[in-house]
DSSP file (Angstrom, degrees, kcal/mol; ACC not computed):
  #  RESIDUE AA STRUCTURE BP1 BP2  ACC     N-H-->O    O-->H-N    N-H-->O    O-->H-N    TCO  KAPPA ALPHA  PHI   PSI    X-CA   Y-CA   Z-CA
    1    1 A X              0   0    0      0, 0.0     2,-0.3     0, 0.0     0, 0.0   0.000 360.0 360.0 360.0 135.9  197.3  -21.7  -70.3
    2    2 A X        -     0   0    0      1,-0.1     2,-0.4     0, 0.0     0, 0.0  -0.590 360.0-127.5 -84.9 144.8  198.2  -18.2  -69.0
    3    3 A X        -     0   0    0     -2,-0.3     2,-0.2     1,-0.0    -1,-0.1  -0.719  23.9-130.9 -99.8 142.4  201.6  -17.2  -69.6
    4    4 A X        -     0   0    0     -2,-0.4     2,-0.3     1,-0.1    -1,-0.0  -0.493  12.2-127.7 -71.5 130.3  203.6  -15.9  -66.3
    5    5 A X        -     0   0    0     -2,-0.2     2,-0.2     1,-0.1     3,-0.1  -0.673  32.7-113.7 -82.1 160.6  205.6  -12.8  -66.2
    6    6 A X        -     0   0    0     -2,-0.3     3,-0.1     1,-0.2    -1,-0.1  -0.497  26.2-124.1 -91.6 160.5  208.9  -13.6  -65.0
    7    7 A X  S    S+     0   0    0     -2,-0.2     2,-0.8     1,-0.2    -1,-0.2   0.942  93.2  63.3 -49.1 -64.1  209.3  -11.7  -61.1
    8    8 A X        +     0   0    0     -3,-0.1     2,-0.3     4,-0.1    -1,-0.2  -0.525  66.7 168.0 -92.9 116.5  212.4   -9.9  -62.2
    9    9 A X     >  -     0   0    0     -2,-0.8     4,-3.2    -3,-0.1     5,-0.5  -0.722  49.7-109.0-112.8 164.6  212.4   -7.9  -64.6
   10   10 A X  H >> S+     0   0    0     -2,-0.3     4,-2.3     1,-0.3     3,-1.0   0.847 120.5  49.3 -34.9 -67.5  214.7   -5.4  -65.9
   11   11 A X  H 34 S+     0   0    0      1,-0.3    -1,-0.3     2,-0.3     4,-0.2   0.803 112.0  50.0 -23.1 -67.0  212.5   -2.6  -64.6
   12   12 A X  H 3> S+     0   0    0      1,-0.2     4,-2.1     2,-0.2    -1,-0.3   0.715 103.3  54.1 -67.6 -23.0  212.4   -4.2  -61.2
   13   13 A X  H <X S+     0   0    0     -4,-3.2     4,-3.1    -3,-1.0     5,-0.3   0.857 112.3  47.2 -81.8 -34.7  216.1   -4.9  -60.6
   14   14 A X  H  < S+     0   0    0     -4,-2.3     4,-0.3    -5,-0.5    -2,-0.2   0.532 115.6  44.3 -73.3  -3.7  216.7   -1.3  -61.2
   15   15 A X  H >> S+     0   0    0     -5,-0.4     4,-1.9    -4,-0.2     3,-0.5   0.903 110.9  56.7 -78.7 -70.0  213.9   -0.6  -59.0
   16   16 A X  H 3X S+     0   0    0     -4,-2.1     4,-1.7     1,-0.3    -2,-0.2   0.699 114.8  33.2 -16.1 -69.0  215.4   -3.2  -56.9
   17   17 A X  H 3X S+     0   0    0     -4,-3.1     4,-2.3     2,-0.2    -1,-0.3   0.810 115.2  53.4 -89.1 -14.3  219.1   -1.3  -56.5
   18   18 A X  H <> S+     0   0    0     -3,-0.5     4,-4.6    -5,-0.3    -2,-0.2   0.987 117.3  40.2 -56.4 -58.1  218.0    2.1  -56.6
   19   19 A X  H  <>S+     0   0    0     -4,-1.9     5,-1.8     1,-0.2     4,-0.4   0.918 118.1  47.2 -52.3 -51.3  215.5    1.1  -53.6
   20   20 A X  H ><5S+     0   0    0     -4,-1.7     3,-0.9    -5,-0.2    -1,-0.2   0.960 113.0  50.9 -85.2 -51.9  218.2   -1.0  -52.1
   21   21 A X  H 3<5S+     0   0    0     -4,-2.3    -2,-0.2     1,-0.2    -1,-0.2   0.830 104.8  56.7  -1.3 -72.6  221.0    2.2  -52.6
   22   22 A X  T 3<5S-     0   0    0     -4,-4.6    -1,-0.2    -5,-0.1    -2,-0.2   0.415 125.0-105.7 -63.4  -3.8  218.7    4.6  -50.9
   23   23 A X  T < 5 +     0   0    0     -3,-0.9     2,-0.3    -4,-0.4    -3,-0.2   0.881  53.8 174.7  65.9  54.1  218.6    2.3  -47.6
   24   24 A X      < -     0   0    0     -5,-1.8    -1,-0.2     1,-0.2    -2,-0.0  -0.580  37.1-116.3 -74.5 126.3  215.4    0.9  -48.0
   25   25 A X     >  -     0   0    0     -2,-0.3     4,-2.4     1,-0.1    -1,-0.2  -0.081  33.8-115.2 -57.2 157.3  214.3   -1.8  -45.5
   26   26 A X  T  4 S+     0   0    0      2,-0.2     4,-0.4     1,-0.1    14,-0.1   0.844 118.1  64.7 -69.9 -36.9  213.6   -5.3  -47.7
   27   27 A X  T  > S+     0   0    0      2,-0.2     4,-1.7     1,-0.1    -1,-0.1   0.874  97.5  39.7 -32.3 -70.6  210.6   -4.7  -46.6
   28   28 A X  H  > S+     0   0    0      2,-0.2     4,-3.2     1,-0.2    -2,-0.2   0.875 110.4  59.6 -52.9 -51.6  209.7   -1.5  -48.3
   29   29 A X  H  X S+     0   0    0     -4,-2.4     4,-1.5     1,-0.2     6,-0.2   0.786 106.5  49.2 -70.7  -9.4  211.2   -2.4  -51.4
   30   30 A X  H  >>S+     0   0    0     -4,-0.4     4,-1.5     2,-0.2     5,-1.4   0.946 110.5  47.9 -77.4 -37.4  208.8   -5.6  -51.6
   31   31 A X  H  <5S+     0   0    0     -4,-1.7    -2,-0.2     3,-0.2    -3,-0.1   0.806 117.0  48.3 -79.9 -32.3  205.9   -3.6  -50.9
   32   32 A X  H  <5S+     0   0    0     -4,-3.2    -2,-0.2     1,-0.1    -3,-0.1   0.971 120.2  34.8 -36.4 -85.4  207.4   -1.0  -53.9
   33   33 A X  H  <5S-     0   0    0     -4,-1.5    -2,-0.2     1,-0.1    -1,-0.1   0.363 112.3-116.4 -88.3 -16.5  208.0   -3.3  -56.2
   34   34 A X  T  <5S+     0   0    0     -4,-1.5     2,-0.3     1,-0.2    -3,-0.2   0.759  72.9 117.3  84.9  49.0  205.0   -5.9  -55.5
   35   35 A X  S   <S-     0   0    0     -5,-1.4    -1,-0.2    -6,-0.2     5,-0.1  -0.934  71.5-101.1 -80.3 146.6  207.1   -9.0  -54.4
   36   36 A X     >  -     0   0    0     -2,-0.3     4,-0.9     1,-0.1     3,-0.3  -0.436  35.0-111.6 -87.3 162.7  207.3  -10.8  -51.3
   37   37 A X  H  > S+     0   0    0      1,-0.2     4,-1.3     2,-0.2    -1,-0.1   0.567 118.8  59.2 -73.4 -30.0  210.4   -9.9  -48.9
   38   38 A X  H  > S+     0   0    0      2,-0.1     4,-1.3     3,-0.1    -1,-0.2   0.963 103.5  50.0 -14.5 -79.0  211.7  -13.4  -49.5
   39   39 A X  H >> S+     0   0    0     -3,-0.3     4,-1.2     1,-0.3     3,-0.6   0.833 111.4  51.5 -45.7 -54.4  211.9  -12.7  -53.2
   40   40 A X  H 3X S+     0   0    0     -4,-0.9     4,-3.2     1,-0.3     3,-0.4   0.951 113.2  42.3 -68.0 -52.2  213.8   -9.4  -52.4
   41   41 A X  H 3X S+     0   0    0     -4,-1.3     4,-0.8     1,-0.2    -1,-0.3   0.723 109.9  52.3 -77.5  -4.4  216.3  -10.9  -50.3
   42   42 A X  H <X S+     0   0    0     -4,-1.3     4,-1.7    -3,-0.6    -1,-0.2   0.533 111.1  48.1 -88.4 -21.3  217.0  -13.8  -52.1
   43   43 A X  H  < S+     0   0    0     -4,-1.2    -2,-0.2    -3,-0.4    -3,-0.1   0.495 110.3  52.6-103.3  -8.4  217.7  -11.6  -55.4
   44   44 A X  H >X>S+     0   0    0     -4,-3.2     5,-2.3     2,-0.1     3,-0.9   0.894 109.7  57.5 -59.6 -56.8  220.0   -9.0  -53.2
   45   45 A X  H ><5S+     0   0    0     -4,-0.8     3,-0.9    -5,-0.3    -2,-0.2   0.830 107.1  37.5 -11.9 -80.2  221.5  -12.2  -52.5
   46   46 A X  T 3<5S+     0   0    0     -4,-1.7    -1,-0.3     1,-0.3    -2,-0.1   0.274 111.4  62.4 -89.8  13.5  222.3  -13.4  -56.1
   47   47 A X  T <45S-     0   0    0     -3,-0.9    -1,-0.3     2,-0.2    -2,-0.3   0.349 110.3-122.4 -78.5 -29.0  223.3   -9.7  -57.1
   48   48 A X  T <<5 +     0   0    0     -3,-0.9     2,-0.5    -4,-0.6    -3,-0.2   0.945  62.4 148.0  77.5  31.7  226.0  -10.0  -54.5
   49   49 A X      < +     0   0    0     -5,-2.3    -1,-0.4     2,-0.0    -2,-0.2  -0.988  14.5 165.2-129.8 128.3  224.4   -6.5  -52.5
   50   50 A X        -     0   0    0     -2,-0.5     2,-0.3    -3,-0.1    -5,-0.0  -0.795  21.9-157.9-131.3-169.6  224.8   -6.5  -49.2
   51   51 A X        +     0   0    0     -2,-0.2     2,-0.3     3,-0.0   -31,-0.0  -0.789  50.6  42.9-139.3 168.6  224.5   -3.7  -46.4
   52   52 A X  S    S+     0   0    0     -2,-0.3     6,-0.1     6,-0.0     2,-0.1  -0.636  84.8  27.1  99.4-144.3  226.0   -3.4  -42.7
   53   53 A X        -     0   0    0     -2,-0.3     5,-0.0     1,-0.1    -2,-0.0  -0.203  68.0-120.2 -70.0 142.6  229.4   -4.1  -41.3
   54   54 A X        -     0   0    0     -2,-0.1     4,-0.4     1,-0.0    -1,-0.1  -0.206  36.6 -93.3 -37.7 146.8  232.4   -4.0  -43.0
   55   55 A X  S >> S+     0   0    0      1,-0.2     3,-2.2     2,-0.2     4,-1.1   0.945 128.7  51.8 -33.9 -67.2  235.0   -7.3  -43.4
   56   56 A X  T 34 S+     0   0    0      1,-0.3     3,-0.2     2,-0.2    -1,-0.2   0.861 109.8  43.7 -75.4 -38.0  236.7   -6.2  -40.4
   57   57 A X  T 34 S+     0   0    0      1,-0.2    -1,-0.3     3,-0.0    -2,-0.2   0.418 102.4  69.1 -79.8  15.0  233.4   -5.8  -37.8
   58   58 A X  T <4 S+     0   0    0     -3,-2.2     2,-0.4    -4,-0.4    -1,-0.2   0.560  89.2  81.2 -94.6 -15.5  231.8   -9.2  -38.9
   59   59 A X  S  < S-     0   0    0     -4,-1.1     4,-0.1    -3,-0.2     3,-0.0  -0.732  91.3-104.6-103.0 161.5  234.6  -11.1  -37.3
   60   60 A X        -     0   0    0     -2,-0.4    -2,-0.1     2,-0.1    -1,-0.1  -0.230  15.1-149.1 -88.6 138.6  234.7  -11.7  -34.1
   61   61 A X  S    S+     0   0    0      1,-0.1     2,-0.4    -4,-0.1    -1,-0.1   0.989  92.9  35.0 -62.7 -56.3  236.9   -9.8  -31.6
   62   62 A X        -     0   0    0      1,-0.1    -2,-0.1     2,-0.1    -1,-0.1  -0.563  66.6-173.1 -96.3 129.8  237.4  -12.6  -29.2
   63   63 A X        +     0   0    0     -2,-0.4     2,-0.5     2,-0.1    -1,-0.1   0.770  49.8 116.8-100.4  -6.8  237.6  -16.5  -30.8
   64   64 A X  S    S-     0   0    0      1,-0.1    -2,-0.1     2,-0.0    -1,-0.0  -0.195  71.3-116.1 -80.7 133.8  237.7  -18.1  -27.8
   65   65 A X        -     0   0    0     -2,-0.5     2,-0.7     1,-0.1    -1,-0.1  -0.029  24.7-137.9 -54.0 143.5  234.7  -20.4  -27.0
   66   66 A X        -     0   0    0      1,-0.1    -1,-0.1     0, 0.0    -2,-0.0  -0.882  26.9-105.9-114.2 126.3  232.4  -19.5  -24.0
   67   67 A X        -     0   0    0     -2,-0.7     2,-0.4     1,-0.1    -1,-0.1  -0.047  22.2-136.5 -57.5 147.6  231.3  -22.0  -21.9
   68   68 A X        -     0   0    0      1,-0.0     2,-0.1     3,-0.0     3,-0.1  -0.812  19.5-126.4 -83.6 125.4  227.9  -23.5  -21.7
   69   69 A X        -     0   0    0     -2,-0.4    -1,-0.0     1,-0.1     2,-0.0  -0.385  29.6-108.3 -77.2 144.0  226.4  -24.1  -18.6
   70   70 A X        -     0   0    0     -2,-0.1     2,-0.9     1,-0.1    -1,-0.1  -0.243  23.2-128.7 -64.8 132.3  225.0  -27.9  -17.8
   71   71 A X        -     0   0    0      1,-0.1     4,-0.3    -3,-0.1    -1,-0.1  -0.731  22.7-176.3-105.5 134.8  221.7  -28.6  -17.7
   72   72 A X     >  +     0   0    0     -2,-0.9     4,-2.5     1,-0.1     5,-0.3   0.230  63.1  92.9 -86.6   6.3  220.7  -30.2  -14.6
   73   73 A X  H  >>S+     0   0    0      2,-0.3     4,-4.2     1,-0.2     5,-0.9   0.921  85.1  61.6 -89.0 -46.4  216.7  -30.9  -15.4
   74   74 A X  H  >5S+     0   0    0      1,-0.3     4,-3.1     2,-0.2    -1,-0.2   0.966 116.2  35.1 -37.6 -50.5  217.9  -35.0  -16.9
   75   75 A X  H  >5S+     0   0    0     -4,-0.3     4,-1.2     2,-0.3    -1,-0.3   0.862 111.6  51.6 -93.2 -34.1  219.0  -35.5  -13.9
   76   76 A X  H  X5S+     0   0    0     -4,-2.5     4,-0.6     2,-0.2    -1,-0.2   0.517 115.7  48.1 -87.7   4.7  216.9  -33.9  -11.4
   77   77 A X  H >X5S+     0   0    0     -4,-4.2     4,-1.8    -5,-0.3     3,-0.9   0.728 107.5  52.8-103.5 -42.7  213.9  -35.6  -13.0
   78   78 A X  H >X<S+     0   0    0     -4,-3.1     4,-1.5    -5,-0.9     3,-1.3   0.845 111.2  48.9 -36.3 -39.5  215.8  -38.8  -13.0
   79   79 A X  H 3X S+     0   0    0     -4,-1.2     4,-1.1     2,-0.3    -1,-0.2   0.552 116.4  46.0 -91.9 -30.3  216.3  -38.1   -8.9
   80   80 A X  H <X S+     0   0    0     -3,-0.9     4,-0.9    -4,-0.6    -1,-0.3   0.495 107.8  51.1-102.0  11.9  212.9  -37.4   -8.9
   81   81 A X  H <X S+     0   0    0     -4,-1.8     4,-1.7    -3,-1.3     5,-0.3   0.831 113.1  51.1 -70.8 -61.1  211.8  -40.6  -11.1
   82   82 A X  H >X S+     0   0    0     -4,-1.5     4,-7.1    -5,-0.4     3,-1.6   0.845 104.5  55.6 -85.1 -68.1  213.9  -42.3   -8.6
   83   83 A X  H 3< S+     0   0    0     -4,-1.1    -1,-0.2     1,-0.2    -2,-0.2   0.781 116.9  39.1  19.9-110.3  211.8  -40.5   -5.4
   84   84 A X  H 3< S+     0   0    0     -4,-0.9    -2,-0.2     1,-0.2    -1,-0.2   0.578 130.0  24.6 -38.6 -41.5  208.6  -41.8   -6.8
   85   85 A X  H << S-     0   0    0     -4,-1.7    -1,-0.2    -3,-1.6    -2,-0.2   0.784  99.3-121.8-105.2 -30.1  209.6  -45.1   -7.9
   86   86 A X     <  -     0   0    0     -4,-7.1     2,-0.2    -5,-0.3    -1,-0.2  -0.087  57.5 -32.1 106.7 158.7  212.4  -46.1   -6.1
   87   87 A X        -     0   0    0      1,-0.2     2,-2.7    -2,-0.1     3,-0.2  -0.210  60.2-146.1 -80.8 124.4  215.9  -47.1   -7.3
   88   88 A X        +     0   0    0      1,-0.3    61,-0.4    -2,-0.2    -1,-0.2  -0.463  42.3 148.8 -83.2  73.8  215.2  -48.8  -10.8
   89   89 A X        +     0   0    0     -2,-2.7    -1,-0.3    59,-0.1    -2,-0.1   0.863  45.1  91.7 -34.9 -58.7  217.9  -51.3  -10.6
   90   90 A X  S    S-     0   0    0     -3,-0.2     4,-0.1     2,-0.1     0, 0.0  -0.177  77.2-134.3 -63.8 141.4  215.8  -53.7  -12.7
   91   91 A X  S    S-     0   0    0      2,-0.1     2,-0.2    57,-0.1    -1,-0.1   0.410  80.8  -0.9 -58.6  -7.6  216.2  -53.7  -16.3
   92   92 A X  S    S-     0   0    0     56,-0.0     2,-0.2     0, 0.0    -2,-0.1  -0.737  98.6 -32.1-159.5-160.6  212.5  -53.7  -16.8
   93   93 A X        -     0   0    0     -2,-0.2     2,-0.1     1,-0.1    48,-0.1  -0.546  41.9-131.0 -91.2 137.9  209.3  -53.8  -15.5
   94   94 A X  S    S-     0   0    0     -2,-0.2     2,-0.2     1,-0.1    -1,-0.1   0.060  83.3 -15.2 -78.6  35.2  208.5  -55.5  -12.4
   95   95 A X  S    S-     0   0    0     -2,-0.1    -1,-0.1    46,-0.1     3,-0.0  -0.610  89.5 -45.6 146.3 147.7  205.8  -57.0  -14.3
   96   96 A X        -     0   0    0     -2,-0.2     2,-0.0     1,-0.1    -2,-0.0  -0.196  57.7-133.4 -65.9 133.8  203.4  -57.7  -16.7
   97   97 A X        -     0   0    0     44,-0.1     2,-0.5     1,-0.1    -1,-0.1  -0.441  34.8-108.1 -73.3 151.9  201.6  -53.8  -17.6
   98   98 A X        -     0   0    0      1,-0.1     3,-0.5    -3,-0.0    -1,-0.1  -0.764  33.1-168.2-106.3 149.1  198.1  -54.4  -17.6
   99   99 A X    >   +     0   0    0     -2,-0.5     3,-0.6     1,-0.3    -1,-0.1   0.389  65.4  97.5-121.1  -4.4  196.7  -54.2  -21.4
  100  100 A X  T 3  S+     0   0    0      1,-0.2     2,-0.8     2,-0.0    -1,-0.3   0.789  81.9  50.3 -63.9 -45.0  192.8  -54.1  -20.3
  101  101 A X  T 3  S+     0   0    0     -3,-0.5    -1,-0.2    27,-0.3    -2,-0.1  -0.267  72.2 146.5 -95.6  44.1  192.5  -50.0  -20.6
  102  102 A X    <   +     0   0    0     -2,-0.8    26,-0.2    -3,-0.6     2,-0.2  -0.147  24.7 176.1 -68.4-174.6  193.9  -49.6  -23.9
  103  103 A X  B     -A  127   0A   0     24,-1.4    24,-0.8     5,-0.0     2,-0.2  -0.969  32.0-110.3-162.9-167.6  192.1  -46.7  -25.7
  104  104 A X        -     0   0    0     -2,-0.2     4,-0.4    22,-0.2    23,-0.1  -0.354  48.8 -91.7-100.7-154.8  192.2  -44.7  -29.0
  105  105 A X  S    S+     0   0    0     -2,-0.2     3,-0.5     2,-0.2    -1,-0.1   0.839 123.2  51.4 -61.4 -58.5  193.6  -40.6  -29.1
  106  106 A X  S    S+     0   0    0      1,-0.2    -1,-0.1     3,-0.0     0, 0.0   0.425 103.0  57.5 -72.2  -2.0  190.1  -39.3  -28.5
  107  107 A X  S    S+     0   0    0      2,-0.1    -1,-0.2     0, 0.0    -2,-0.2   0.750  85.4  97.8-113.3 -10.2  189.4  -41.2  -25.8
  108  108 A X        -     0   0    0     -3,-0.5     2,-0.2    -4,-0.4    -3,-0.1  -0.181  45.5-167.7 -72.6 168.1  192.2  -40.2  -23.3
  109  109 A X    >   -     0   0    0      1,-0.0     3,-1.9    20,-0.0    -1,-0.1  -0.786  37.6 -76.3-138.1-177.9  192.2  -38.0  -20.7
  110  110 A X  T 3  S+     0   0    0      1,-0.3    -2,-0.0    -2,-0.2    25,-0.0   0.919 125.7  45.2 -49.0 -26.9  194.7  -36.1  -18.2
  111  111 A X  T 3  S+     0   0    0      2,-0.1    21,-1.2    20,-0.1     2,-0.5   0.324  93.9 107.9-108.9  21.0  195.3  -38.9  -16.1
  112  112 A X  B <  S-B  131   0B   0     -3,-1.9    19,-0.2    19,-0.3    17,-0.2  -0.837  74.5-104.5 -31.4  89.5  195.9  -41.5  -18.9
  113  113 A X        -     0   0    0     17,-1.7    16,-1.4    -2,-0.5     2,-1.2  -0.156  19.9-160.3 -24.6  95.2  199.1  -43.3  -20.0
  114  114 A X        +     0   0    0     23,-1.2    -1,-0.1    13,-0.2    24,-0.1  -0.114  44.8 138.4 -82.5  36.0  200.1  -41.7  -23.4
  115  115 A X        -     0   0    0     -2,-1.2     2,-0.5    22,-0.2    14,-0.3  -0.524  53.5-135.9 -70.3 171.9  202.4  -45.1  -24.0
  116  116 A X        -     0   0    0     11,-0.2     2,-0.3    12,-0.1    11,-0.2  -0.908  14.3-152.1-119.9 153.4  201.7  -45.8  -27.9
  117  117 A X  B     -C  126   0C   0      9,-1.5     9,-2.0    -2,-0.5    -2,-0.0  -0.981  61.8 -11.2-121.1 104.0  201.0  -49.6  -28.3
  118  118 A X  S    S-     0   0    0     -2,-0.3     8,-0.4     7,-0.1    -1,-0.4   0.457 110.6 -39.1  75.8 147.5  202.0  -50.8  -32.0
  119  119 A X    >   -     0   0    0      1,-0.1     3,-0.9     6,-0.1     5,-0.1   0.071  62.1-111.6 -67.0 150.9  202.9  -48.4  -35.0
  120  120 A X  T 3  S+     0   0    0      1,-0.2    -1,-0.1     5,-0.1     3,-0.1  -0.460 108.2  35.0 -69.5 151.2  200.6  -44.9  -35.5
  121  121 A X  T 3  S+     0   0    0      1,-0.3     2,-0.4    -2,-0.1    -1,-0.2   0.630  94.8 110.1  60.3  18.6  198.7  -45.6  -38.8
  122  122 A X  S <  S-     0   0    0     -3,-0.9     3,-0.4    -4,-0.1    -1,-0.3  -0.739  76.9-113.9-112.8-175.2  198.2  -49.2  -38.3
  123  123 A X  S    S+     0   0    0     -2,-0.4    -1,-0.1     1,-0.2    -3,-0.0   0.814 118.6  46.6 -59.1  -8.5  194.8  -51.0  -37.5
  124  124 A X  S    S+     0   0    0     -5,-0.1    -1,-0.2     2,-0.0    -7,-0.1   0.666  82.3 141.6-112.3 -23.6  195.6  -52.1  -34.1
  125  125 A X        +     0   0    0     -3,-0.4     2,-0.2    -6,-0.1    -7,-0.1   0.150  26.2 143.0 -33.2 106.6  197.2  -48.2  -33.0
  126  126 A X  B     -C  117   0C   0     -9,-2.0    -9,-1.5    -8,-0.4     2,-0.3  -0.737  45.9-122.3-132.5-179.0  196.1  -47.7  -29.5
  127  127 A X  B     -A  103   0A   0    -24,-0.8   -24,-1.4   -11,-0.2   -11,-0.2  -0.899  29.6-116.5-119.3 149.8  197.6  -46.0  -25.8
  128  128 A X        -     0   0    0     -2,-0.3   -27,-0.3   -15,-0.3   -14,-0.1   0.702  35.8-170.0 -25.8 -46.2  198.0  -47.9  -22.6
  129  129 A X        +     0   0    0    -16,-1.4   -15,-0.1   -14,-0.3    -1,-0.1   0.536  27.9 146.7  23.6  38.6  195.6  -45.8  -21.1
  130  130 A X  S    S-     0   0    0    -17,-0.2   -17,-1.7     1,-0.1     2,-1.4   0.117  71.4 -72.3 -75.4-174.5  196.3  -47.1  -17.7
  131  131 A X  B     -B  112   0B   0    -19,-0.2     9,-0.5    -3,-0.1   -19,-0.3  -0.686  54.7-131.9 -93.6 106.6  196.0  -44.5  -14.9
  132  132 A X        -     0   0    0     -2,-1.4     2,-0.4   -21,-1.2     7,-0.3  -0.242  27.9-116.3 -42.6 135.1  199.2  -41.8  -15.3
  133  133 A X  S >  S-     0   0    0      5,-1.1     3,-1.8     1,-0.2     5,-0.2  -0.772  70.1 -31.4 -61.3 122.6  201.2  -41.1  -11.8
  134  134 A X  T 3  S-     0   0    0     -2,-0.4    -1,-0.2     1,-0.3     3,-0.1   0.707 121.0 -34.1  55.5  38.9  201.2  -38.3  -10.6
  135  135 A X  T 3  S+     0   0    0      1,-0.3     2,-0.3    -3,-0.2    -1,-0.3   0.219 106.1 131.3  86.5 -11.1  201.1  -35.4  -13.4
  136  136 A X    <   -     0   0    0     -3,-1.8    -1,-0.3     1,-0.1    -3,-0.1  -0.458  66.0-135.9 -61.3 128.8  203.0  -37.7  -15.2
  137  137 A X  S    S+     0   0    0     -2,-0.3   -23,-1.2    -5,-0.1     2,-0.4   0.742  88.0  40.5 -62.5 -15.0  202.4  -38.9  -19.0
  138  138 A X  S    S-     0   0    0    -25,-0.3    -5,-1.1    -5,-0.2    -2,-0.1  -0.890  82.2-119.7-142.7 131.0  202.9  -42.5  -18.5
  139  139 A X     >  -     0   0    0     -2,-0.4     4,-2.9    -7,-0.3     5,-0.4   0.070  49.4 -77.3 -70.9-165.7  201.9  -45.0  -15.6
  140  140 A X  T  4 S+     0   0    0     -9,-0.5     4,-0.2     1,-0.3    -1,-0.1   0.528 123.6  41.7 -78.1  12.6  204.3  -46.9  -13.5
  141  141 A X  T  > S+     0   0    0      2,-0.1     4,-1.0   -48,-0.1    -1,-0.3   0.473 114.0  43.9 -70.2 -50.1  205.1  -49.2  -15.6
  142  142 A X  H  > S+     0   0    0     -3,-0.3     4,-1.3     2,-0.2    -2,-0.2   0.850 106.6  67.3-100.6 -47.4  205.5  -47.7  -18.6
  143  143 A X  H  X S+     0   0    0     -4,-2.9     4,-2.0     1,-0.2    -3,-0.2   0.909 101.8  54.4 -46.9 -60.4  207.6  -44.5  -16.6
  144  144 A X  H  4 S+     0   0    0     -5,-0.4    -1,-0.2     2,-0.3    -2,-0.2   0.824 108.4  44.1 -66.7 -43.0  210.2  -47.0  -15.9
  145  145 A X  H >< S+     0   0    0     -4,-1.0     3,-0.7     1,-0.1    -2,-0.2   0.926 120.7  42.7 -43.7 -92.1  210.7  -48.1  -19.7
  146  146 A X  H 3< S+     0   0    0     -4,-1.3     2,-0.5     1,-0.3    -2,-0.3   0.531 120.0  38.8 -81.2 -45.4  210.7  -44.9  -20.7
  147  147 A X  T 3<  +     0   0    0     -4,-2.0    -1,-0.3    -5,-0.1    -2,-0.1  -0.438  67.7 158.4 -91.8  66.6  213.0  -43.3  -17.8
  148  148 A X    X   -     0   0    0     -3,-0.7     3,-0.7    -2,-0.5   -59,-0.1  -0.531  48.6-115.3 -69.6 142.0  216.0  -45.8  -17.0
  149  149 A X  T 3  S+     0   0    0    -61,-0.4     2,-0.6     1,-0.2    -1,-0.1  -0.317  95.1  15.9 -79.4-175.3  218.5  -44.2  -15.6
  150  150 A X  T 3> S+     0   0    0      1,-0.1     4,-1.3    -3,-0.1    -1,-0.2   0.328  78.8 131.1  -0.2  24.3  221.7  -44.2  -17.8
  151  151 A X  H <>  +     0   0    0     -3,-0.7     4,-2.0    -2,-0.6    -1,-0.1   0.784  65.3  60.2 -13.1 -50.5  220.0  -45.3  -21.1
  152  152 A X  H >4 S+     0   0    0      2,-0.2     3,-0.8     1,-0.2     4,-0.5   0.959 108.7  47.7 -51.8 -80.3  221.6  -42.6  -23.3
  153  153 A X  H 3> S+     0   0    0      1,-0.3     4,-1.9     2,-0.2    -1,-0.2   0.552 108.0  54.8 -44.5 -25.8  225.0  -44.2  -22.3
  154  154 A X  H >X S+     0   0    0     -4,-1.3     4,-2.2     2,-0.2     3,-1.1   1.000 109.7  43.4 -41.8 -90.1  223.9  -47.5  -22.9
  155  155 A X  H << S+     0   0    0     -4,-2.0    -2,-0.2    -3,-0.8    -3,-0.1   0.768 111.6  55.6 -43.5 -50.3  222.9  -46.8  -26.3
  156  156 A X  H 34 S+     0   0    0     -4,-0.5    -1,-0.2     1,-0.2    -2,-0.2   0.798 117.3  33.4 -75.0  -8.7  226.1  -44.7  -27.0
  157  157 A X  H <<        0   0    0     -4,-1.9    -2,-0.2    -3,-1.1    -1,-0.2   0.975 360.0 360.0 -60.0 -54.3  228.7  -47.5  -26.0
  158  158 A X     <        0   0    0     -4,-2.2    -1,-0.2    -5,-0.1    -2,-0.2   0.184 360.0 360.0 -78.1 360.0  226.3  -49.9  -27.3
C-alpha cells in the first residue's frame, strides 16, 4: 500500500502565507504550491487568514429590509389554466383519464402527457402518454390535478 504525503506540509504552509502575504489570488497559490484552490481556501480558513474589508466595511450601512417584488407568473398561469380549461370548480377530474396510451420514457414525444403513473423504479413505471394540450406537459385531465387553483393553501391550513 503506498503511503500518502500529507497536503500540508510545513514547507507548504509557509509557502502558503508568504504567497497569501504577498496578495496572491487562491488561485495562484494552488497552482504554486500544487494543490487545488479548494485546499487553499479551506486551509486560509483554518489558519484564521483572511483579506478585504475591515470589521467596520463588512457590515452593512443600512439594516433595513428591501422589499421583494411579487411574482405574478402562479397566478397568471393559473388565469391562463383557467382560459383553457374553464373555471375548475370541481375538485377533480370530470372523469375517468383514459389509461389506453400509457408509454415508457423512450417512447414519449412533444405532445405526450408526462403524468408519471405508479412509483419511478418499479415494474409497472409508466406516463399517461395521452395527447398534451397545447405546449403543455400534461393532458386535460391530468392539467387539472396538477393545477387546482388554491392547492398550496389547502395544504398549508390543511
Amino acid at each position: 500500500m503506498p503511503v500518502l504525503s500529507p497536503t500540508w506540509t510545513v514547507e507548504r504552509i509557509e509557502l502558503l502565507k508568504q504567497h497569501f502575504e504577498a496578495g496572491l489570488s487562491c488561485r495562484e497559490i494552488a497552482a504554486d504550491i500544487g494543490v487545488s484552490r479548494n485546499a487553499v481556501i479551506g486551509k486560509l480558513s483554518r489558519l484564521n487568514l483572511t483579506r478585504g474589508r475591515t470589521l467596520d466595511e463588512r457590515r452593512p450601512q443600512d439594516r433595513t429590509p428591501v422589499p421583494r417584488p411579487r411574482k405574478a407568473v402562479p397566478r397568471l398561469q393559473f388565469e391562463m389554466l383557467a382560459t383553457i380549461y374553464g373555471e375548475a370548480d370541481t375538485a377533480g377530474v370530470t372523469g375517468p383519464i383514459d389509461d389506453a396510451n400509457r408509454c415508457s420514457l423512450m417512447e414519449l414525444d412533444a405532445n405526450s402527457c408526462r403524468w408519471p403513473i405508479s412509483t419511478p423504479g418499479a415494474e409497472d413505471f409508466c406516463f399517461c402518454g395521452n395527447a398534451a394540450h397545447e405546449g403543455q406537459p400534461y393532458c386535460i385531465g391530468h392539467s387539472r390535478l396538477a393545477y387546482r387553483p388554491n392547492s398550496r393553501a389547502r395544504v398549508m391550513r390543511g
